[in-house]
C-alpha positions as CSV (number, residue, x, y, z in Angstrom):
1,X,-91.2,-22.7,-43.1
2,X,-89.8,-20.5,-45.7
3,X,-89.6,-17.3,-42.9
4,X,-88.3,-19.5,-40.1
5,X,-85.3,-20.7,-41.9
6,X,-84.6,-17.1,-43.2
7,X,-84.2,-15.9,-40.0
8,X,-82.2,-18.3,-38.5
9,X,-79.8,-17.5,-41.2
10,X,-79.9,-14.4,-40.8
11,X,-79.5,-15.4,-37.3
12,X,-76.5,-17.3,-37.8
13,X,-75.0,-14.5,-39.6
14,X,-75.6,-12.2,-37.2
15,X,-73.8,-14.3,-34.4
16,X,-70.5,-14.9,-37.2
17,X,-70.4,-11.4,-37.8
18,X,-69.8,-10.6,-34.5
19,X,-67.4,-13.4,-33.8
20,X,-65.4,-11.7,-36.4
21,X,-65.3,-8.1,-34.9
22,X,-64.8,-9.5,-31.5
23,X,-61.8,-11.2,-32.8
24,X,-60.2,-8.2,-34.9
25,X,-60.8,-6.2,-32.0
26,X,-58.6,-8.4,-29.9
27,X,-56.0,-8.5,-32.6
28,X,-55.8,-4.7,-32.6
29,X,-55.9,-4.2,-28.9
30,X,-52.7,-7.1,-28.6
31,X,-49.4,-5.3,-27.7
32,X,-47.1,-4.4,-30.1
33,X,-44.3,-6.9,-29.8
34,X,-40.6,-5.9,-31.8
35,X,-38.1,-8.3,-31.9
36,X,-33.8,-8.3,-32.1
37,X,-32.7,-11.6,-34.3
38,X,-29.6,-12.0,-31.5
39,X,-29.5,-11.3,-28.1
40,X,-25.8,-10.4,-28.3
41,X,-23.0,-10.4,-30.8
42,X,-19.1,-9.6,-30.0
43,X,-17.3,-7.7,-32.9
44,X,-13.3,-9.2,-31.4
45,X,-10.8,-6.8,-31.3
46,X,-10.1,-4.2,-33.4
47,X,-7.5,-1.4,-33.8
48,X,-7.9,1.9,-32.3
49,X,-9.0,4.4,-34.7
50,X,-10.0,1.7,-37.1
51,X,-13.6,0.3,-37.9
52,X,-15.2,-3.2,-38.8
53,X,-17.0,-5.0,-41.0
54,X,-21.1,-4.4,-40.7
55,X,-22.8,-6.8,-38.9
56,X,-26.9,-6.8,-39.8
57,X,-29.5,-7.3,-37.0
58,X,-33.1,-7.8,-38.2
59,X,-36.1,-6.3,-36.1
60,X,-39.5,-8.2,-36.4
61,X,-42.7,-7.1,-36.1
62,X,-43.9,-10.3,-34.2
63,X,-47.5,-8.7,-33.0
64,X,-51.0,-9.1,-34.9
65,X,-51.1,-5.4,-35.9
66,X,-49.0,-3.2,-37.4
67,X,-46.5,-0.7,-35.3
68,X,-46.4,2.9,-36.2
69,X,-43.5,4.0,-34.9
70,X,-40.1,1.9,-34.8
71,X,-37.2,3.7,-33.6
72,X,-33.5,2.2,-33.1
73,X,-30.5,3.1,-31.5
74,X,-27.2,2.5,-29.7
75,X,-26.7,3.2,-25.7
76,X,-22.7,3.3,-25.5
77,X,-19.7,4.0,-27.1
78,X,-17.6,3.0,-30.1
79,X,-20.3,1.5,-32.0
80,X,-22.6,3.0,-34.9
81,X,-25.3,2.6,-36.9
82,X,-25.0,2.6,-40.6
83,X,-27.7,1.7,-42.4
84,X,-31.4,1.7,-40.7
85,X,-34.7,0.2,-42.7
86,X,-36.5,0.3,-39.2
87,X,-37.9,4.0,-39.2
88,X,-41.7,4.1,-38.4
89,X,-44.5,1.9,-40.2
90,X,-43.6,-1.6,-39.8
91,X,-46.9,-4.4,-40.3
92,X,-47.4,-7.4,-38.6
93,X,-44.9,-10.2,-39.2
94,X,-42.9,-7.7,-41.1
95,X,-39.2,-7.5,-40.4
96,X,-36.8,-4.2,-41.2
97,X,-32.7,-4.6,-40.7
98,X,-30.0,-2.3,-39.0
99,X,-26.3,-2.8,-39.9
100,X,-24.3,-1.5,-37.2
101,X,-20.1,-1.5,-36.6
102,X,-17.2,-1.3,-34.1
103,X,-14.9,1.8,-34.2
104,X,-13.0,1.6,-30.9
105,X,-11.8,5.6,-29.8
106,X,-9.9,4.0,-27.0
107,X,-8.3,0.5,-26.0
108,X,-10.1,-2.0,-24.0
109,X,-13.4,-3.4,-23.6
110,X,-16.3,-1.6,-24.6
111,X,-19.6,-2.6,-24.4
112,X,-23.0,-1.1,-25.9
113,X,-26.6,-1.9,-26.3
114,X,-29.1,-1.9,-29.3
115,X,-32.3,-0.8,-28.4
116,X,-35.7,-0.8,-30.6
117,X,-38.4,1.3,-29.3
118,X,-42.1,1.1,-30.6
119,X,-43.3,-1.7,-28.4
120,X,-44.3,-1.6,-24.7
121,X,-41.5,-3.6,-24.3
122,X,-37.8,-2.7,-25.2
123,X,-36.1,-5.2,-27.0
124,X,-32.3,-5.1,-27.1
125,X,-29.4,-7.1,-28.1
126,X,-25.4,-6.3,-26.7
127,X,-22.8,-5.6,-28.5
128,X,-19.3,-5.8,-27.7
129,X,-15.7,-5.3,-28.7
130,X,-12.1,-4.8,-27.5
131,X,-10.0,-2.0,-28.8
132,X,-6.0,-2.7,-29.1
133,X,-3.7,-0.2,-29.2
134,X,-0.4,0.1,-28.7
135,X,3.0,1.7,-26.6
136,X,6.1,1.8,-28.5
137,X,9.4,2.7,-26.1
138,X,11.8,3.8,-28.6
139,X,14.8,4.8,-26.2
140,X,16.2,3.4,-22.7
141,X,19.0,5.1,-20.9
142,X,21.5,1.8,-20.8
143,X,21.2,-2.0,-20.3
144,X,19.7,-2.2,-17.0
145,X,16.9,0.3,-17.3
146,X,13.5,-1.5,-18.2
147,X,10.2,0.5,-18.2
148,X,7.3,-1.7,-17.0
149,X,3.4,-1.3,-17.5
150,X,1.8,-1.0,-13.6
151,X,-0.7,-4.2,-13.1
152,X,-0.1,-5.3,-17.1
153,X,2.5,-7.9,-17.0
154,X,4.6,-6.9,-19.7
155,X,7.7,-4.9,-19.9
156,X,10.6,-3.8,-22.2
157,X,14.4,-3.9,-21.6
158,X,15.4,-2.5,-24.7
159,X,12.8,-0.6,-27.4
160,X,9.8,-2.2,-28.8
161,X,6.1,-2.0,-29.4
162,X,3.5,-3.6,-27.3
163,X,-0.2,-4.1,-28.5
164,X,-2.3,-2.9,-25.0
165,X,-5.8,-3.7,-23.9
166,X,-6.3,-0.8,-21.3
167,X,-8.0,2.4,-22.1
168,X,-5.1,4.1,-19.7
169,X,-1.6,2.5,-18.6
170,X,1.3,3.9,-16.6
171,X,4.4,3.0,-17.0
172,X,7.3,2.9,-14.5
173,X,10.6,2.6,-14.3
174,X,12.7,-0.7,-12.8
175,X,14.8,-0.4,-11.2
176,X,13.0,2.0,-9.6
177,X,13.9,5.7,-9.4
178,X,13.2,9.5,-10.6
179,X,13.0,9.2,-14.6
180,X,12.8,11.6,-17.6
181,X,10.5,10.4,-20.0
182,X,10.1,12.2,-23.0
183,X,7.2,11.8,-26.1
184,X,3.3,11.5,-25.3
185,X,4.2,10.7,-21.5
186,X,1.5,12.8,-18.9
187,X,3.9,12.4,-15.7
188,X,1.8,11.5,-12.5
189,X,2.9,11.1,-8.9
190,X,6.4,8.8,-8.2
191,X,7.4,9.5,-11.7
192,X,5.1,7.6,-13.5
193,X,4.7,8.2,-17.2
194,X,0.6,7.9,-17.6
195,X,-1.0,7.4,-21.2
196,X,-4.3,7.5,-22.3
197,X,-4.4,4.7,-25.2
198,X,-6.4,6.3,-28.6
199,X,-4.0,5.4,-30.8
200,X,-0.1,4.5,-30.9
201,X,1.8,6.1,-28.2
202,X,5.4,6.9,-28.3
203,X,7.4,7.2,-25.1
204,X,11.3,6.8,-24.5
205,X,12.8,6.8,-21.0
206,X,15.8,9.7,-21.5
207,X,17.3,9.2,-17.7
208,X,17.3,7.4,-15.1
209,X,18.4,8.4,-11.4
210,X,18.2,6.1,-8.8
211,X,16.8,6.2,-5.6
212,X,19.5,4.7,-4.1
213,X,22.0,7.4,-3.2
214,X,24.7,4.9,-1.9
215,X,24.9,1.8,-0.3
216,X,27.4,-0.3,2.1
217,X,26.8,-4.4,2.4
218,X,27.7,-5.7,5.6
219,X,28.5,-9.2,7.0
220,X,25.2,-9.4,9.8
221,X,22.1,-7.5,10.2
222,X,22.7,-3.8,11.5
223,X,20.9,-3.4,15.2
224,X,20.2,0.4,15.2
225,X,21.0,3.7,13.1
226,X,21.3,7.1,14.4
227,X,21.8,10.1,12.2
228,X,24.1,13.0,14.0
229,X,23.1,17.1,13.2
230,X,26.0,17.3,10.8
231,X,24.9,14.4,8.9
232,X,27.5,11.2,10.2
233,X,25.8,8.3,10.2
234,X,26.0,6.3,13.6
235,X,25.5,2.1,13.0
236,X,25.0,-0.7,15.6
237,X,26.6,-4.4,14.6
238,X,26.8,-7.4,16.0
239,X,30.2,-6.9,17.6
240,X,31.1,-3.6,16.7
241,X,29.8,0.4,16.7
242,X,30.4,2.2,13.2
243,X,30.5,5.9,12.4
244,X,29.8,6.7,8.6
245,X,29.9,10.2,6.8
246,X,27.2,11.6,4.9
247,X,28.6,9.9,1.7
248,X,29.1,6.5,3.3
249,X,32.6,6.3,4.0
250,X,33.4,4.7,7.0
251,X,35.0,7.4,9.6
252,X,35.7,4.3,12.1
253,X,34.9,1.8,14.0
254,X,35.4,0.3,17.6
255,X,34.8,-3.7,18.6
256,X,31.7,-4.2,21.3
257,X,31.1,-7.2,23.5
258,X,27.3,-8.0,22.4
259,X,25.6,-4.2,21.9
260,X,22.5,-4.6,21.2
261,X,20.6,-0.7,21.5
262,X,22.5,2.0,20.5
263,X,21.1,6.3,20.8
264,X,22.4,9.1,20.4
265,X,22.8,12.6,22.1
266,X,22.0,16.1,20.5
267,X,26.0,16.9,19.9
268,X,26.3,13.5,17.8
269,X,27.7,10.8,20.5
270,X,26.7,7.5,20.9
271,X,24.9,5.3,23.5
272,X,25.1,1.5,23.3
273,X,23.7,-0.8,25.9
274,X,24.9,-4.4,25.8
275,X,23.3,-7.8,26.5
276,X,24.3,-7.3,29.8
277,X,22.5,-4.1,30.4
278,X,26.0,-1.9,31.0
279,X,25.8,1.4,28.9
280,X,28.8,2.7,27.6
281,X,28.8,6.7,25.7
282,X,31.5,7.0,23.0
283,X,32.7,10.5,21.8
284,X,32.8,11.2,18.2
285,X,36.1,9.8,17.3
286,X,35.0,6.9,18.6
287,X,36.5,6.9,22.1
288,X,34.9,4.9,24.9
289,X,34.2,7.7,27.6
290,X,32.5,5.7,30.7
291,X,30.8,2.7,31.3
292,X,27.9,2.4,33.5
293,X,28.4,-0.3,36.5
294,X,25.0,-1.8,36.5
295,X,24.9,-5.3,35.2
296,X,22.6,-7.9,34.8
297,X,22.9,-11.9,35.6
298,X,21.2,-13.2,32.5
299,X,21.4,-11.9,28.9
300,X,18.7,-10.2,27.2
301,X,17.5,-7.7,25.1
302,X,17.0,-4.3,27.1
303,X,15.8,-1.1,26.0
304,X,18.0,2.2,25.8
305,X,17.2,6.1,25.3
306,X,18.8,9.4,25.1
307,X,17.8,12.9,25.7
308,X,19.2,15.6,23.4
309,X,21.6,16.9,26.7
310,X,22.9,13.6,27.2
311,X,20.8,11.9,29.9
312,X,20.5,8.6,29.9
313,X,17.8,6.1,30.4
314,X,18.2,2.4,30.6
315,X,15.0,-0.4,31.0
316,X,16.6,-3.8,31.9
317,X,15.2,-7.2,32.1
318,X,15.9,-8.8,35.2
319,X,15.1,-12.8,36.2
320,X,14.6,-15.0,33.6
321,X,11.5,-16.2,31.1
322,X,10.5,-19.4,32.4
323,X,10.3,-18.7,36.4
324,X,9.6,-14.6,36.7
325,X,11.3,-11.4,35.3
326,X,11.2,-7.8,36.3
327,X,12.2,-4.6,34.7
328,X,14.2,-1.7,36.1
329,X,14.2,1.4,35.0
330,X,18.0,3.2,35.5
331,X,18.6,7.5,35.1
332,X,22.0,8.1,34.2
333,X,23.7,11.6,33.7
334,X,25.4,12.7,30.9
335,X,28.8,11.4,33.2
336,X,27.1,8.1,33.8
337,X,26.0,8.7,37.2
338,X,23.2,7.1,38.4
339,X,20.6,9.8,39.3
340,X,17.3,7.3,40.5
341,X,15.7,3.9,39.1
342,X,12.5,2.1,39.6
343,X,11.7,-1.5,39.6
344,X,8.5,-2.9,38.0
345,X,7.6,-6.8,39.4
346,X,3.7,-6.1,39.2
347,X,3.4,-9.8,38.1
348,X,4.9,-12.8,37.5
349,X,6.4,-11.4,34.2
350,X,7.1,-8.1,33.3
351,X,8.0,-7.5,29.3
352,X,9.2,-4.3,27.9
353,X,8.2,-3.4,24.0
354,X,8.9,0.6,24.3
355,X,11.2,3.0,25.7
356,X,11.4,6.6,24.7
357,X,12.4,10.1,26.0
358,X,11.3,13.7,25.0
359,X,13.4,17.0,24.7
360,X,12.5,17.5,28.4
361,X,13.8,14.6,29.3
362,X,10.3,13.2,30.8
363,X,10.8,9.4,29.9
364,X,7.8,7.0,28.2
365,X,7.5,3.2,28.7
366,X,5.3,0.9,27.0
367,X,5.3,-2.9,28.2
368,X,3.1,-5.6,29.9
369,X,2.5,-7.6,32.8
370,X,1.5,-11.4,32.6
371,X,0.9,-14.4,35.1
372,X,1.5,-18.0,34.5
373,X,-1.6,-20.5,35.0
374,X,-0.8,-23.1,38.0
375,X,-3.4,-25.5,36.3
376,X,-2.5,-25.2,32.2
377,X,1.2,-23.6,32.1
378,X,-0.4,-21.1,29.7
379,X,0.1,-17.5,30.5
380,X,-2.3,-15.0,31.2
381,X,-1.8,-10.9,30.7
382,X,-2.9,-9.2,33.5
383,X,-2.2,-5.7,32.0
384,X,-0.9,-3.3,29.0
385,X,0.1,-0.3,29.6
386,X,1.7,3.4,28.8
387,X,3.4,5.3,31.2
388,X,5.0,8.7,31.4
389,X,7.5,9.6,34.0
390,X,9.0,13.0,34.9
391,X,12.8,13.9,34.3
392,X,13.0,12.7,38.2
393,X,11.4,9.8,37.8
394,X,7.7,10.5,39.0
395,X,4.9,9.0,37.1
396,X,3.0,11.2,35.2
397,X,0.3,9.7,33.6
398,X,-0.8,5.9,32.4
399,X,-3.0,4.6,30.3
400,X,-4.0,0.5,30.0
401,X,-3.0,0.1,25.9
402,X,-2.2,-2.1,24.0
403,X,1.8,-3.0,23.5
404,X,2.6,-2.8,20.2
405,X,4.9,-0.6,18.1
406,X,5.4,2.8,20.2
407,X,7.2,5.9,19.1
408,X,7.4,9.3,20.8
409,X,7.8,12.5,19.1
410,X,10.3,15.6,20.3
411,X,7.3,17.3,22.1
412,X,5.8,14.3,23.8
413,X,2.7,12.9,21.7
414,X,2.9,9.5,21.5
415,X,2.2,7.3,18.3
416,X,0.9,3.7,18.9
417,X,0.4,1.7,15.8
418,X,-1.5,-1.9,15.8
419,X,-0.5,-3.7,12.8
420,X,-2.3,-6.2,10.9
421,X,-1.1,-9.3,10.3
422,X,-3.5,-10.7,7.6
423,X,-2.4,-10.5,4.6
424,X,-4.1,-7.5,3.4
425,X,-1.6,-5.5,5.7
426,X,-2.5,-2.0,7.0
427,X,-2.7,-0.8,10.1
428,X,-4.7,0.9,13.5
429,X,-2.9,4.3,14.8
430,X,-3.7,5.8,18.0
431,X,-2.3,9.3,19.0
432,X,-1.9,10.4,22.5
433,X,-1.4,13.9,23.2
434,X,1.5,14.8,25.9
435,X,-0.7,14.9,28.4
436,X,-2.0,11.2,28.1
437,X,-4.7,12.1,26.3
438,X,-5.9,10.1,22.9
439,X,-6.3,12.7,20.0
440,X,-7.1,10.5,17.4
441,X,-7.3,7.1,16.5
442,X,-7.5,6.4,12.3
443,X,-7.6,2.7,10.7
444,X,-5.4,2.6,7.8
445,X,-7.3,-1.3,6.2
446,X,-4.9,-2.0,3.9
447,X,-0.9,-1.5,2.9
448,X,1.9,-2.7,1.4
449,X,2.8,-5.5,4.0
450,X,3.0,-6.2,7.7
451,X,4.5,-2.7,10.2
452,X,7.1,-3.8,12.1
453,X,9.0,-0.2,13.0
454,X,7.7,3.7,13.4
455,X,10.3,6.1,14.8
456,X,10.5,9.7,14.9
457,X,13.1,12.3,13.6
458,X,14.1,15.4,14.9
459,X,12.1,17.4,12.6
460,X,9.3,15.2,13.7
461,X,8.4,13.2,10.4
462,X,7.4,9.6,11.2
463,X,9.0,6.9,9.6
464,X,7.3,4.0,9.1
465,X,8.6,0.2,7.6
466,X,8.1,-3.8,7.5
467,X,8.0,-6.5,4.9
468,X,6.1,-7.7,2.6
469,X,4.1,-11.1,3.5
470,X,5.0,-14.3,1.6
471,X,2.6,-16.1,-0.7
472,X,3.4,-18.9,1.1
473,X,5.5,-20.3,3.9
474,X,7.2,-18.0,6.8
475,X,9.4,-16.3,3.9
476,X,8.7,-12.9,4.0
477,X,9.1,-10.7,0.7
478,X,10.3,-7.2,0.2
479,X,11.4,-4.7,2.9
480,X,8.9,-1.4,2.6
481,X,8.9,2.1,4.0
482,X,7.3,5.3,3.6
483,X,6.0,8.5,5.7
484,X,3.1,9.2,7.7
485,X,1.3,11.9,6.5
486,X,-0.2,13.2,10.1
487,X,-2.7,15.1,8.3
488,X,-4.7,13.1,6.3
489,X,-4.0,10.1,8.9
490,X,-2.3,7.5,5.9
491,X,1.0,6.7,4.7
492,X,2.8,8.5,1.9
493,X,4.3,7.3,-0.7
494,X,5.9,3.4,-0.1
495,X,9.3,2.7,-1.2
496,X,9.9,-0.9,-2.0
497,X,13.8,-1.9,-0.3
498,X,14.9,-5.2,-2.5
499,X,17.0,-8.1,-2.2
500,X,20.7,-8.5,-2.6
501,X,19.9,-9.3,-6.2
502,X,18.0,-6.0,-6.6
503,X,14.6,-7.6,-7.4
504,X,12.2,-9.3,-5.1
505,X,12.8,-10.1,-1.4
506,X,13.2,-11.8,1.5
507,X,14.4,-8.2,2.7
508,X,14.2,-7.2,6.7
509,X,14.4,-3.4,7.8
510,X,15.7,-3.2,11.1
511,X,15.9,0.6,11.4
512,X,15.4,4.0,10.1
513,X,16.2,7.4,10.1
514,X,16.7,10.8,9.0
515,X,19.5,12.8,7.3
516,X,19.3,16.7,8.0
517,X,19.2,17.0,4.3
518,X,16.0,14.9,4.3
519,X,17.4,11.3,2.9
520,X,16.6,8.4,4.4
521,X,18.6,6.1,6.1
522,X,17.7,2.0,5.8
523,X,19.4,-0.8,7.8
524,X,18.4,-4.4,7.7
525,X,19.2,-7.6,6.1
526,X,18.8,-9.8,3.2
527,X,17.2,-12.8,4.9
528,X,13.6,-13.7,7.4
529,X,16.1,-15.0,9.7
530,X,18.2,-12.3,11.6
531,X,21.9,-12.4,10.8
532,X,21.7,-14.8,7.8
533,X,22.7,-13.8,4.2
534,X,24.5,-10.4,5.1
535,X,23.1,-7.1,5.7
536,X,23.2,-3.4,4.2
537,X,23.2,0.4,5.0
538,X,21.4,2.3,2.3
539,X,20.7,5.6,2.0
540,X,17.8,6.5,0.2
541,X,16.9,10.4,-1.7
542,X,14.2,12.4,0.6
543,X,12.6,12.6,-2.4
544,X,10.8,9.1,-2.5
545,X,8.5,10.5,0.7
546,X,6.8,12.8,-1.3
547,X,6.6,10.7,-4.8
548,X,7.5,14.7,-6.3
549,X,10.5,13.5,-8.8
């Protein structure tokens, strides 16, 4: 009895034993687990160049077994570790503590991350602040000068200091125009003065020149501009032709009976078409010199162009928009002789959007043919198209396109621009070579508002302009232009063209040009609605195309 009961204690312990050293084993071969008391903490804002208060974070050893080697450290910028009891050994259950603060080098948000390393898994816990620091203008160059922070919303008519939240601002100038900034500014392209925020900056505005070289308000909506080789400045008006000098002072003026196209020769005189479709050439004192004979029954909007030597080509609309319309195309000499025409009735209308001519004198047409359905009344376009005719009239090439904005350049390529009308603006351009044959075609996806005019100048720039669209209604916002840059396929800089209040729209462009010193020439009016609220002529420095102050 005595034996048996000895071993089965023995026995027993045998079996306990090992239940114990199965069970250590397990509690040694459990992953290390480490543990961040928070998962994130936000130190606020903070000064640039200053520091905060410590904020503790305890690290727990939550595994079974002690971890040999506990490690942290910050991933990111602007905060630091101060005091660290977490540096190797740490038992089971055991905790250590970090203290860690925020010292912002630049303004904005910054974020970081705590990391403790030791475990399989890498515990972490965010950390985040916003540095402040500030812009102080100390100097503006008179009452109406204001220098405004790009996409910040804040702005300063007359000095102050203004707490910022951006690691980099630029500031501008409004009105708008070339400035000299002096203190910490970096200048960047269209004048800009660009800071990088570590600390206080200290900018003053020392001079402001406008953009605006001069301006003349007029009564209606201008029609068409036309710049001559010596600089006068030719205008179309409702009722009237206008010939301003360089400098904007009127040289004079004759009355019209509806023009509404006016072009000009190489030698400075001018062309106007009326409603009627009659084409009359005035010298440059503004004496009427012939009048074609051609007329028209119905009103309408026709399309007029001039070579450099003075020939004349006129596209009327014939018929009348609700039963069926044609277009004829009339060559006139420089005496205002008929030399040939063609008529165009492919369809049961025929619509005009484009008429141009090159130095050669080889004529281009953009326009489109539609039907009307018998059944629904709706109409239906048979055909775009793009034609180029000879100096005799002969067709030279077409191409089934799209009628939108068309411009034609002194050596014959032809630029084609599809605008977008949703909201985001921008643009499709299509380049046809003088021979008819598309060069390039570049998508432009977003701009400063919806196209609505491209022309070309004698030194071949292109000229390109619309409006703003309106937040909301059929209001449209501020005029726009800018240049094409025919390399890289995009638009220059954009010049915004204001209201008659000089801030904000509605603002329509209605032509453009350019001076032989380079300077712009803007016509349009001061309301959505053609003719309403007045009108201007401004002339703008050559230097806003390039953004180089």
């Amino acid at each position: 009895m005595l034996r048996k009961s000895l071993l089965s204690l023995l026995l027993s312990a045998s079996v306990l034993s090992t239940a114990c050293s199965d069970s250590d084993d397990e509690q040694k071969s459990a992953p290390a687990v480490l543990i961040i008391d928070r998962e994130a903490v936000d130190f606020g804002e903070l000064e640039v160049g200053q520091t905060s208060p410590e904020h503790l974070f305890t690290v727990r050893n939550a595994s079974p077994s002690a971890v040999e080697s506990v490690s942290v450290k910050v991933e990111g910028s602007g905060f630091t570790i101060v005091a660290n009891t977490c540096e190797r050994f740490l038992d089971a259950g055991m905790e250590c503590e970090v203290r860690v603060r925020f010292s912002p080098r630049l303004a904005g948000p910054s974020e970081a991350r705590l990391k403790v390393e030791g475990a399989p898994d890498v515990d972490s816990a965010v950390l985040k602040g916003l540095g402040v620091g500030y812009v102080e203008v100390r100097s503006l160059p008179g009452a109406s000068a204001h220098v405004v922070a790009e996409g910040d919303g804040w702005s300063c008519g007359e000095p102050c200091k203004v707490a910022v939240r951006k690691a980099q601002v630029t500031l501008r100038t409004a009105p708008a125009g070339f400035p000299t900034w002096g203190g910490d500014c970096t200048v960047v392209a269209g004048g800009g003065c660009s800071l990088v925020i570590d600390g206080t900056k200290v900018v003053s505005l020392e001079e402001l020149e406008s953009f605006l070289r001069w301006e003349v308000r007029r009564s209606s909506h201008p029609r068409s501009v036309a710049v001559s080789a010596g600089g006068d400045i030719h205008v179309l008006e409702v009722g009237q032709l206008l010939r301003f000098s360089s400098t904007g002072q009127l040289r004079w003026s004759v009355p019209l009976s509806g023009g509404v196209k006016m072009a000009q020769d190489g030698a400075g005189n001018a062309y106007v078409v009326d409603s009627f479709g009659r084409v009359t050439r005035y010298s440059l004192n503004g004496q009427a010199l012939w009048t074609s004979s051609e007329a028209v029954e119905n009103p309408s909007w026709h399309q007029l162009a001039v070579s450099a030597n003075g020939h004349v080509y006129v596209l009327l609309s014939l018929g009348n928009h609700e039963l069926a319309s044609q277009l004829k195309l009339i060559a006139l000499s420089p005496q205002g002789v008929e030399r040939w025409s063609l008529l165009f009735d492919e369809g049961q209308f025929n619509y005009a959007s484009g008429l141009a001519v090159n130095t050669q004198g080889e004529v281009y047409l953009s326009g489109s043919v539609h039907n009307r359905d018998a059944t629904s009344g709706q109409w239906v376009l048979v055909k775009p198209y793009v034609r180029k005719y000879s100096a005799e009239g002969a067709i030279v090439w077409e191409m089934e396109d799209s009628w939108n904005l068309f411009a034609v350049n002194a050596e014959g390529a032809t630029s084609i621009l599809f605008p977008n009308h949703q909201s985001t603006g921008g643009f499709t351009q299509r380049w046809i070579g003088a021979d008819g044959v598309t060069r390039w075609t570049a998508t432009v996806p977003s701009g400063p508002g919806l196209v609505t005019l491209q022309t070309f100048s004698p030194s071949g720039a292109l000229l390109i302009g619309g409006h703003e669209f309106s937040a909301v209604g059929t209001e449209i916002g501020r005029g726009w232009f800018s240049a094409m840059n025919l390399t890289t396929r995009a638009p220059g800089p954009v010049t915004y063209v204001e209201g008659s209040t000089g801030l904000g729209g509605p603002t329509r462009i209605s032509d453009l040009a350019l001076t032989p010193t380079g300077h712009v020439v803007v016509t349009g009016g001061f309301s959505a609605i053609r003719d309403q609220d007045g009108g201007f002529i401004r002339v703008y420095d050559g230097r806003v195309l390039t953004g180089v102050p």
